[in-house]
N, C-alpha and C positions, 0 to 999 in steps of 0.2 A: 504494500500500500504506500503511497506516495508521506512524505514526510509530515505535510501536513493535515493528511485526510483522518487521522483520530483527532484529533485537535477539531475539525468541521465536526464530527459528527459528534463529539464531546458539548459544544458550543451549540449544539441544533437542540440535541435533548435536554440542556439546560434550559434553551428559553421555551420547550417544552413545557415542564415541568413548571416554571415558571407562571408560565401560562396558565395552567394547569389550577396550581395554587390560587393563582391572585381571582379566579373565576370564582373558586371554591369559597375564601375570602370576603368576596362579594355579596354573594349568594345570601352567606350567613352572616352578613350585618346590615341586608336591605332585608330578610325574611322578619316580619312580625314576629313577638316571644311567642304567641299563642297559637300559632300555626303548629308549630312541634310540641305543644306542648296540649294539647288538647287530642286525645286518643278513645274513641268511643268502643269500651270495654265490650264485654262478653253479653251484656245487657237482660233483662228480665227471661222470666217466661212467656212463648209467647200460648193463648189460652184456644184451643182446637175450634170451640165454639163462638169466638169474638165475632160479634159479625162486621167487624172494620178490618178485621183480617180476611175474613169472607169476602167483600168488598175489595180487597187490595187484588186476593188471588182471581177473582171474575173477571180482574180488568189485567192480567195479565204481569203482575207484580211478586215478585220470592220476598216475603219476609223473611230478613234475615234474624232481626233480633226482637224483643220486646222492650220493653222500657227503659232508658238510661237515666241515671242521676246525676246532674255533673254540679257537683257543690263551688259555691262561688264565695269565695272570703271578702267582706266590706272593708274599703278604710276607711275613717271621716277625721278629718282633721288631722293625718297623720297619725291616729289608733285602728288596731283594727279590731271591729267588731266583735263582740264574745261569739253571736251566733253567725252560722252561714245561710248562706240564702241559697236553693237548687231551683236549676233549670234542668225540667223534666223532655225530654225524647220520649214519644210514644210507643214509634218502631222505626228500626230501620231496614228499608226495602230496593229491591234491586230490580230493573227489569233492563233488558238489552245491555248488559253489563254495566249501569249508569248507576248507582247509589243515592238515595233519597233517603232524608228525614221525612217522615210523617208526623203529624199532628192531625187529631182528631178532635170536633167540633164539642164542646161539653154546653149542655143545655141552657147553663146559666148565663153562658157569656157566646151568643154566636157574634159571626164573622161578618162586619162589614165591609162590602167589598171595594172600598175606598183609598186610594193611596198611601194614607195617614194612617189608616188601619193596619193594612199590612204591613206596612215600616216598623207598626209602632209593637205590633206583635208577632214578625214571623223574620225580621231581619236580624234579629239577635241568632236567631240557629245559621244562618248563613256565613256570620260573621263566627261566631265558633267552630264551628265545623266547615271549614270552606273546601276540603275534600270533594264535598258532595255536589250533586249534579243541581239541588234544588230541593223542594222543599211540596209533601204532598198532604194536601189537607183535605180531609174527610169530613163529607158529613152524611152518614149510614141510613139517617131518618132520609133522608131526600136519595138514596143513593150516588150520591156523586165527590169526585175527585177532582180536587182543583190542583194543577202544577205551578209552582212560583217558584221565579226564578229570580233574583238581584243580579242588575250588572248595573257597575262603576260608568257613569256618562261623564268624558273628559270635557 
């Protein structure tokens, strides 16, 4: 090999590697803390006769899990709070390889289907779990399935 052709190829895989690094680097100090650190466990049971499970499966959706609890610790003022606060996952379901949160409609409090409504109650699962393709709200009495999706407008 010619005298300086280790030297080139010493000097390629450097800024390889380099490269390499500084992407890596990147990555992990523009990625959000709660993207990695939010991991949706092994999650509830899910119950044979649920009929919002029923409902998921007719329309062509695998429950994968049942119920998740994901405990949230307060701070105010700089303390944090004795108690924590949980946001509840209903199920989660999968259809064409694509993974969804569902939430399911509870009697006391239905769904307005107004911008400020869904901001103000289905964008927090988006924003915690942003893995998922969106987000699938039921409501069993009416039989019907709503898909909501968030996306960022620049």
């Amino acid at each position: 090999m010619a005298p300086y052709g280790e030297w080139f190829i010493m000097i390629v895989a450097a800024i390889v590697l380099l490269l390499l690094a500084y992407r890596w680097l990147y990555r992990w100090l523009h990625t959000a803390q709660t993207m990695s650190r939010i991991k949706l466990g092994k999650g509830g049971r899910i119950k044979e006769d649920d009929p919002n499970v029923n409902l998921l499966t007719k329309n062509g959706y695998v429950v994968i899990s049942g119920r998740h609890t994901i405990p949230i610790a307060i701070e105010l003022d700089d303390i944090v709070l004795d108690k924590a606060t949980n946001v509840y996952v209903d199920y989660v379901a999968e259809k064409k390889g694509r993974m969804y949160i569902v939430k399911y409609e509870r009697e006391r409090h239905p769904m307005e289907w107004s911008n400020n409504e869904m901001r103000d109650r289905l964008l927090l699962y988006s924003l915690l779990v942003p893995d998922m393709s969106g987000i699938i709200y039921i409501n069993y009495r009416e039989g019907t399935l709503r898909k909501i999706a968030f996306h960022f407008v620049e």
